[in-house]
C-alpha positions in Angstrom: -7.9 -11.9 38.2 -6.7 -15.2 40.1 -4.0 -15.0 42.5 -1.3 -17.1 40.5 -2.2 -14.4 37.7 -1.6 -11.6 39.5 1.8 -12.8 41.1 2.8 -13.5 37.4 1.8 -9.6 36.8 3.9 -8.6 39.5 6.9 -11.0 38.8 7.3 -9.3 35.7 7.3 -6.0 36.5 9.7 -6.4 39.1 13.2 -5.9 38.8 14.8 -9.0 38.7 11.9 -10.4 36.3 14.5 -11.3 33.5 16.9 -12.8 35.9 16.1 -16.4 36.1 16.5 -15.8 31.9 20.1 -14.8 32.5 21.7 -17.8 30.6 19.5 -17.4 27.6 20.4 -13.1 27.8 24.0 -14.1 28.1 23.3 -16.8 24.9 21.3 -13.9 22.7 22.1 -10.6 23.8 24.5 -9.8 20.8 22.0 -12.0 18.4 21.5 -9.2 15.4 18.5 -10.1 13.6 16.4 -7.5 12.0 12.8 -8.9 10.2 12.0 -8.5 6.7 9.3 -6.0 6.1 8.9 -2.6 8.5 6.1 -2.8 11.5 3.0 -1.1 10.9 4.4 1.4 13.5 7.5 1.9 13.0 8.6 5.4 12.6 11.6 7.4 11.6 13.7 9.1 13.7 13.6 8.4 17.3 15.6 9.8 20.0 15.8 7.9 24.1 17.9 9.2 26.3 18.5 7.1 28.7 20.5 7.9 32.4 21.6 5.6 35.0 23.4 6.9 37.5 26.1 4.4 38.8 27.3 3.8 35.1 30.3 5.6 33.7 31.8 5.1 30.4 30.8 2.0 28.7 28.0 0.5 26.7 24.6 -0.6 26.7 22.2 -2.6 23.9 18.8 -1.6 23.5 16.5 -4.6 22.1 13.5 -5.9 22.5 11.6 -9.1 23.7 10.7 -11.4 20.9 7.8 -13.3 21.5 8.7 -14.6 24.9 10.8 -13.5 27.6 13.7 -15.9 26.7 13.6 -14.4 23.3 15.8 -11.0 22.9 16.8 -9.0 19.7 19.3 -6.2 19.7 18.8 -2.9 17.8 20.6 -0.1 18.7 23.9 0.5 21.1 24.9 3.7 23.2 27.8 4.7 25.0 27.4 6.1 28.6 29.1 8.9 29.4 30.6 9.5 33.1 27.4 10.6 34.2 26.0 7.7 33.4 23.8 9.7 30.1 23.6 7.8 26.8 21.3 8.5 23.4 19.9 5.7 21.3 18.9 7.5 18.2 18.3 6.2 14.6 16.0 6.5 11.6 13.6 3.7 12.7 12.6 1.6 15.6 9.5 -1.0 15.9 7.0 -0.4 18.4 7.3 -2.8 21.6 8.6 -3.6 25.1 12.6 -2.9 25.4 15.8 -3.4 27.4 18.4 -1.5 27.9 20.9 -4.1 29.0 23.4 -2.8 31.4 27.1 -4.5 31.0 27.5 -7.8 32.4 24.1 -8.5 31.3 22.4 -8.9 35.0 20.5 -5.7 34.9 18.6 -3.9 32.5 15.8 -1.2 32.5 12.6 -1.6 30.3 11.0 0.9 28.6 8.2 1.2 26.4 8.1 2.4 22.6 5.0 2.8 21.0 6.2 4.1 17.7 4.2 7.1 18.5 6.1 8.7 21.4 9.6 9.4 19.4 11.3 11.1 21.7 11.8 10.7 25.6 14.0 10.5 28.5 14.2 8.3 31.2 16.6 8.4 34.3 17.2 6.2 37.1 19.5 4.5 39.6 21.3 1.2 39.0 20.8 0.3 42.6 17.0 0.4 42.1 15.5 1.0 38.7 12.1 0.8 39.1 11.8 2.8 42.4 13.8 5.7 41.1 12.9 6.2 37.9 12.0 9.5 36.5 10.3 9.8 32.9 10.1 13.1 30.6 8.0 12.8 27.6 6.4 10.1 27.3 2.9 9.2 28.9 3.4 5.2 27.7 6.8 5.4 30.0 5.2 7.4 32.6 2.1 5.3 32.8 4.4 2.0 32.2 6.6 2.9 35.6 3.9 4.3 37.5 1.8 0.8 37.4 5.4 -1.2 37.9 5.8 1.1 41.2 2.3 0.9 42.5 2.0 -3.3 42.0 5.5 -3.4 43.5 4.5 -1.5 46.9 1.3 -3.4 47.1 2.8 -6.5 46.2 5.0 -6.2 48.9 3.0 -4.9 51.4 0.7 -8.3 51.0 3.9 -10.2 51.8 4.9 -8.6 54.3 1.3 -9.0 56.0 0.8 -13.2 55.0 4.5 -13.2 56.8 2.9 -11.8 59.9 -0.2 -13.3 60.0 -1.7 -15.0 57.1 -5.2 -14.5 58.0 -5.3 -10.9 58.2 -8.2 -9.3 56.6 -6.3 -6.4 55.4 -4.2 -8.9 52.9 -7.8 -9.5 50.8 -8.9 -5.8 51.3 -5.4 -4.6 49.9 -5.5 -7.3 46.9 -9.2 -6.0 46.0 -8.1 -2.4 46.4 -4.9 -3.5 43.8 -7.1 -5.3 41.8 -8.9 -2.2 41.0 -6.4 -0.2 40.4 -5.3 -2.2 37.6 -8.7 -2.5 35.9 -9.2 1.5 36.5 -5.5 2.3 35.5 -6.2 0.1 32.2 -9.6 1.9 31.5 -8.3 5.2 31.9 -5.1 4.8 29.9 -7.3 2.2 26.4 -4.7 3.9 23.7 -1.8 3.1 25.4 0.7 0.3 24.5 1.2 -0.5 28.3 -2.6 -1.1 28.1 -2.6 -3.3 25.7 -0.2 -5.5 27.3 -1.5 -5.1 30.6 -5.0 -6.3 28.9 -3.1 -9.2 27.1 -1.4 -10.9 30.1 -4.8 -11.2 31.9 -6.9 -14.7 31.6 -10.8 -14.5 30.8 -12.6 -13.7 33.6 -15.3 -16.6 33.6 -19.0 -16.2 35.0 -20.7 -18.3 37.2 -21.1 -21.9 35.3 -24.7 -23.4 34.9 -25.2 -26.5 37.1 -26.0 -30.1 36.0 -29.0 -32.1 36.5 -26.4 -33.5 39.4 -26.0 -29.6 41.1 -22.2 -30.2 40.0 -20.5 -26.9 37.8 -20.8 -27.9 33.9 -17.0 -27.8 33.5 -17.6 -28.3 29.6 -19.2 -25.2 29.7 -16.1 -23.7 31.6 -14.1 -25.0 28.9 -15.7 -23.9 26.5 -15.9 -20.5 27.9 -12.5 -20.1 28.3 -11.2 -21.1 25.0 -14.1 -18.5 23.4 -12.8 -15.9 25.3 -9.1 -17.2 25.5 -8.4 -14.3 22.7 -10.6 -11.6 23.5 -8.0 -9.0 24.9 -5.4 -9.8 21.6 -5.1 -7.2 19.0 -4.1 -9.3 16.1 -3.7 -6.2 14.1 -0.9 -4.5 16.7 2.5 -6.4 15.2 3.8 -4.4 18.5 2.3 -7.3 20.4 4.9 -9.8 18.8 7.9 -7.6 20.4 6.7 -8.2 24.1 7.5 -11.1 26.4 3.7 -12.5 25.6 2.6 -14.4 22.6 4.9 -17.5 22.5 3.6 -18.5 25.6 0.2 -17.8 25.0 -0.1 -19.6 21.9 1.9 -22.6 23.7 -0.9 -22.2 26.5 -4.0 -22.3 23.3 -2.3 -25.0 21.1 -1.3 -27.4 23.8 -4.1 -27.0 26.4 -7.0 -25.9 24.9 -6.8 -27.9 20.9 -7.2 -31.5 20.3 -3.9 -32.9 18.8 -5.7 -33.8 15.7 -4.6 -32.6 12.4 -8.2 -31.4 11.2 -9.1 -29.7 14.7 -5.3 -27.8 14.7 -5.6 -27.1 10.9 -9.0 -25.8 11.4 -7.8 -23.7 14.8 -4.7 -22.1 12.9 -6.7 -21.2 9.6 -9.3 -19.3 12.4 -6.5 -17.7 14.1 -4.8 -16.4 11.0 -7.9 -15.0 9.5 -8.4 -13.0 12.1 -5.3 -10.6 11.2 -5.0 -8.3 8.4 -1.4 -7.2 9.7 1.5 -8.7 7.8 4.0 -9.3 10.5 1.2 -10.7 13.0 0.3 -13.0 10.2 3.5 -14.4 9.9 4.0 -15.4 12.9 1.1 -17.5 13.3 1.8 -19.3 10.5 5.4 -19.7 11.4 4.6 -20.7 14.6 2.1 -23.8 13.4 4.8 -24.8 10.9 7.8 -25.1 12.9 6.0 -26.6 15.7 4.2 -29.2 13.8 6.7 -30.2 11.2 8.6 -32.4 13.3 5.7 -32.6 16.1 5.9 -33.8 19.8 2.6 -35.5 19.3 2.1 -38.4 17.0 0.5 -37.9 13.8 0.0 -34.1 13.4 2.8 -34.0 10.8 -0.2 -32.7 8.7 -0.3 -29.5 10.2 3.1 -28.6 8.8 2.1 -29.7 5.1 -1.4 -27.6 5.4 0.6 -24.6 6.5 3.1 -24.9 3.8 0.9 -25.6 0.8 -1.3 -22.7 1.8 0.7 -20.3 2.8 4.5 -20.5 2.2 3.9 -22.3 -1.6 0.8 -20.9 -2.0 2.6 -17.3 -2.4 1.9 -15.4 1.2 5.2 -15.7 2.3 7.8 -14.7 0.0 10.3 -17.1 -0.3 13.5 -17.7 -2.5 13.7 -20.1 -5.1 15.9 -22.4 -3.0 13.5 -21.5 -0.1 10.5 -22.7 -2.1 11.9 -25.6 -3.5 13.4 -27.1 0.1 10.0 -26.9 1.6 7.9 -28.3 -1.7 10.4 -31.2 -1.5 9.5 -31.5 2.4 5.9 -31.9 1.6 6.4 -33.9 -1.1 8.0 -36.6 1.4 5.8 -36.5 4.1 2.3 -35.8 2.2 2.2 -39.6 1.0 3.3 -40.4 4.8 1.0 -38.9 6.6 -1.9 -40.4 9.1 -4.2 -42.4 7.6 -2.3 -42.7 3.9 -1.4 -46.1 2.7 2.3 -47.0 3.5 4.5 -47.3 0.3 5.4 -50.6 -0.7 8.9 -52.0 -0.4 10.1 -54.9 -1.9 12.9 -56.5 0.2 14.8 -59.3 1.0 15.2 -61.6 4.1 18.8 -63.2 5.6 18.3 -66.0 3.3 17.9 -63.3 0.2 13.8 -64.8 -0.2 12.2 -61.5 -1.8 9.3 -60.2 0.1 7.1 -57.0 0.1 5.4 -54.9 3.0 2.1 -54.7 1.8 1.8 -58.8 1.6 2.8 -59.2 4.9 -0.3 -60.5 6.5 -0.8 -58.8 10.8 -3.6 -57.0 12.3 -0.6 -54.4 12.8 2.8 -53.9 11.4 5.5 -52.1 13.3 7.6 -51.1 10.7 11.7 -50.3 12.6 13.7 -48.6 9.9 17.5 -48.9 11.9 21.5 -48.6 11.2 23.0 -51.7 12.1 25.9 -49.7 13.5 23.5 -46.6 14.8 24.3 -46.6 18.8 20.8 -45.4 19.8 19.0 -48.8 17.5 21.1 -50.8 19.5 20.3 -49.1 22.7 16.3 -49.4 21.3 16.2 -53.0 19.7 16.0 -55.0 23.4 13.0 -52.7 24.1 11.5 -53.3 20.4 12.2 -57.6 21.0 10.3 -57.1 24.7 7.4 -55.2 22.8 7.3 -58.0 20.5 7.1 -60.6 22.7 4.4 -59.0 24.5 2.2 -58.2 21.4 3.1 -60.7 18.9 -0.3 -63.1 20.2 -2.3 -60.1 19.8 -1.8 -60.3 16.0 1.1 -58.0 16.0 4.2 -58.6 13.7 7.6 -56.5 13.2 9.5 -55.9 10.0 13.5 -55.3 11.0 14.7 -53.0 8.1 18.4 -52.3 7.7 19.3 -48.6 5.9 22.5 -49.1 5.2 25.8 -50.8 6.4 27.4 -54.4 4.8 25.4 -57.0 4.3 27.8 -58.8 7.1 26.6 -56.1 9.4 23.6 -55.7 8.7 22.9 -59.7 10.3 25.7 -59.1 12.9 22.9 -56.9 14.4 20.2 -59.4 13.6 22.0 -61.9 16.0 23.9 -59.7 19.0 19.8 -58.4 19.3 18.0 -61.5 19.1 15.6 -60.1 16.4 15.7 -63.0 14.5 12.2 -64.2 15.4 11.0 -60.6 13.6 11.1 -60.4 9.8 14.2 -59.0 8.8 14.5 -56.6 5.4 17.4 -55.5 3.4 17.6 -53.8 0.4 20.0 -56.2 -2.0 19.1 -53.8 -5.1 20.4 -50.9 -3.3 17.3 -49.2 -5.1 15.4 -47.8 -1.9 16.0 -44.4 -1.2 15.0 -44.4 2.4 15.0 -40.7 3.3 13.2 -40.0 0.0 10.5 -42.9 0.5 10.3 -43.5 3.8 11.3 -40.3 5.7 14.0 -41.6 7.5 16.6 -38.8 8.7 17.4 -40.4 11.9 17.4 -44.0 13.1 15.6 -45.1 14.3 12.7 -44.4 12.4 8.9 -46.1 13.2 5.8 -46.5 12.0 2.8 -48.3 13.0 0.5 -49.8 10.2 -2.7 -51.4 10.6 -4.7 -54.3 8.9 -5.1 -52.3 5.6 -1.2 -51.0 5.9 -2.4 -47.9 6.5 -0.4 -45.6 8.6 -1.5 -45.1 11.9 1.0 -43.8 13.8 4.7 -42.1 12.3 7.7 -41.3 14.0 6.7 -43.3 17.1 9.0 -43.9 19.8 9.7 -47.6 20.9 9.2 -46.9 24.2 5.4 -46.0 23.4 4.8 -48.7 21.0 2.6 -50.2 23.8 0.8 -47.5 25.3 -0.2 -46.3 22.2 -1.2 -49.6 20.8 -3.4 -50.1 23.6 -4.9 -46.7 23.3 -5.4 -47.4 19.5 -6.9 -50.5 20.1 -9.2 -49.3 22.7 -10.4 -46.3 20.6 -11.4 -49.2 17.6 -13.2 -50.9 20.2 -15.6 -48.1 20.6 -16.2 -47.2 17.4 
């Protein structure tokens, strides 16, 4: 386990691990949202009682993580009594890592249901949680505060050592001798829930690397390694996974770091991901998660991501959906299929300021930058000096622009055209008023560009002006070697 790994280990099971959260518990701590469908492991009729001395009277939430640490979901509430005693009981709770969040919302205590253990006690001290806390039956709990205690003490002790002299030998003998207690505590305990998670968090351990014909390591084969083994200690059948602070970062972690940003390499990635559960819940949120995040993407061109995941699964009857619900995202892909990566860009037929008719697809360029804008939209008039710089840069290079106005008065629309100084750009306006531009074109914000090559083939959507260089050079570049 690496060093940064193992602080992150500790960080979390200490007691202020939530803390630097404590504007996004404020923000969802009295979020109520319950999922459709029941967990594989939830059960009915559970009963924590929970006591923290130096409460009295008042009320906590018990919730549990969602995905990620800043994520929280509320499910039950308890009052305190003046000894500080509250019961969280109901018919049905889903198995996962929980807080009970104190009032105030700067201290909580975590506990562990596995939706096998239905009833337990746990009591404690506000003034130290984790160092006082005693547990009656539950072995998850138990086992859960036990590890917390030991990594803290250890933890501590290695800190307090490197502050006194960081070459001490007993700092690496005491971080072996922690180490090991972690992998034996793990091995000892495989059914438990606190196991699972304790696996989860870890990164592969990787072998010695084969050398190149140079003596260097083969980091390709490090690489490759890791991203083979990036999954091994997932369970992508235990939906109790999903309510821990865990999987949203480890996906971010897979999907940015480890997958090429091309649609067939992410769509390829995803569909292997999702196969491997056969859990409902688990399911779901893979595919959620490749949706959301690649329907209106950070990186250029994966827009096809979003329209794989919702053919295939959300139209394609794996997600149940209302009507409504179906019918808003088959009208999504319906708009952005046609505009994706490597489609032909729809025609437009268009006038210039002396109302000469042109179309898009005649316009002769080795690439078209294609600036759909508001003539009164603040941030196109904040964009358009950095668009007429671009130009002038790239316009030798066989590069033209085509100016076209969404909306506003004609009288606007070349009001803009002058204050700018795009005048030496083609300029389009729709006369007919027959152009749907969020239908056709995509445009719900302005403004909106593309970049089209040679063929008017799209090569790059939703592009920022400030990157139209950079990515043309990079484009250009990537021809070249072909």
């Amino acid at each position: 386990m690496l060093n940064s790994e193992k602080a992150r280990v500790c960080d979390f099971f200490r007691r202020n691990a939530f803390a630097k959260n404590r504007k996004h518990m404020v923000k969802l701590i009295f979020t109520l949202f319950l999922f459709s469908g029941l967990s594989a492991f939830a059960q009915t009729g559970y009963e924590i009682e929970v006591t923290l001395k130096g409460l009295r009277d008042t009320s906590c939430i018990l919730g549990h993580y969602n995905y990620s640490r800043s994520a929280f979901i509320a499910r039950d509430t308890a009052r305190a009594d003046a000894e500080g005693r509250m019961v969280f009981r109901g018919d049905s709770l889903p198995g996962g890592i929980y807080l009970v969040v104190l009032p105030g919302n700067a201290k909580w205590a975590e506990l562990i249901y596995s939706g096998k253990e239905k009833r337990f006690s746990l009591s404690s001290d506000t003034t130290d949680i984790i160092r006082n806390m005693v547990v009656s039956g539950s072995r998850e709990n138990q086992f859960f505060y036990d590890f917390q205690q030991t990594m803290e003490r250890n933890m501590g002790e290695i800190a307090r050592l490197s502050k006194a002299n960081p070459q001490d030998p007993a700092i690496e003998k005491l971080r072996k001798e922690t180490e090991e207690y972690r992998k034996n505590a793990i091995a000892q305990n495989p059914d438990l829930l606190v196991s699972k998670f304790l696996k989860a968090i870890q990164v592969p351990e990787i072998p010695p690397a084969p050398k190149l014909p140079n003596g260097r390591e083969d980091s390709v084969w490090v690489f490759n390694y890791y991203k083979t083994h990036y999954w091994d200690n997932i369970d992508f059948n235990d939906d109790r996974l999903l309510r821990t602070p865990i999987m949203q970062n480890k996906m971010e972690q897979y999907v940015k770091n480890l997958i090429v940003q091309h649609p067939d390499s992410l769509i390829r990635e995803a569909d292997a991901l999702i196969a491997r559960s056969q859990n409902k819940e688990f399911r779901h949120f893979l595919i959620r998660y490749f949706a959301t995040e690649y329907e209106n993407p950070k990186t250029v061109g994966t827009e096809g991501v979003f329209v794989h995941m919702a053919e295939k699964y959300y139209l394609g009857g794996e997600i149940s959906l209302s009507e409504d619900g179906k019918c808003r995202i088959a009208d999504r892909v319906r708009v952005l299929k046609p505009l994706l990566v490597n489609r032909k860009f729809p025609d437009a037929a268009l006038w210039n300021e002396q109302k000469q008719p042109f179309n898009l697809s005649k316009i002769p360029a080795e690439y078209l930058v294609v600036f759909f804008y508001s003539p009164t939209c603040g941030h196109c008039k904040e964009s358009a000096p950095k668009l007429v710089e671009f130009y002038e840069q790239f316009k030798s290079q066989g590069v033209k622009v085509a100016a076209i106005a969404t909306e506003s008065s004609e009288e606007e629309w070349k009001k803009f055209i002058s204050e700018q100084k795009i005048g030496g750009m083609i300029n389009g306006y729709d006369f007919s008023g027959q152009i749907d531009y969020r239908e056709q074109f995509d445009v719900l914000a302005t403004p909106t560009i593309y970049i089209l090559d040679k063929e008017k083939r799209i090569i790059a959507r939703k592009m920022p002006v400030e990157q139209l260089g950079d990515f043309l050079n990079f484009y250009k570049r990537k021809v070249a070697r072909k």
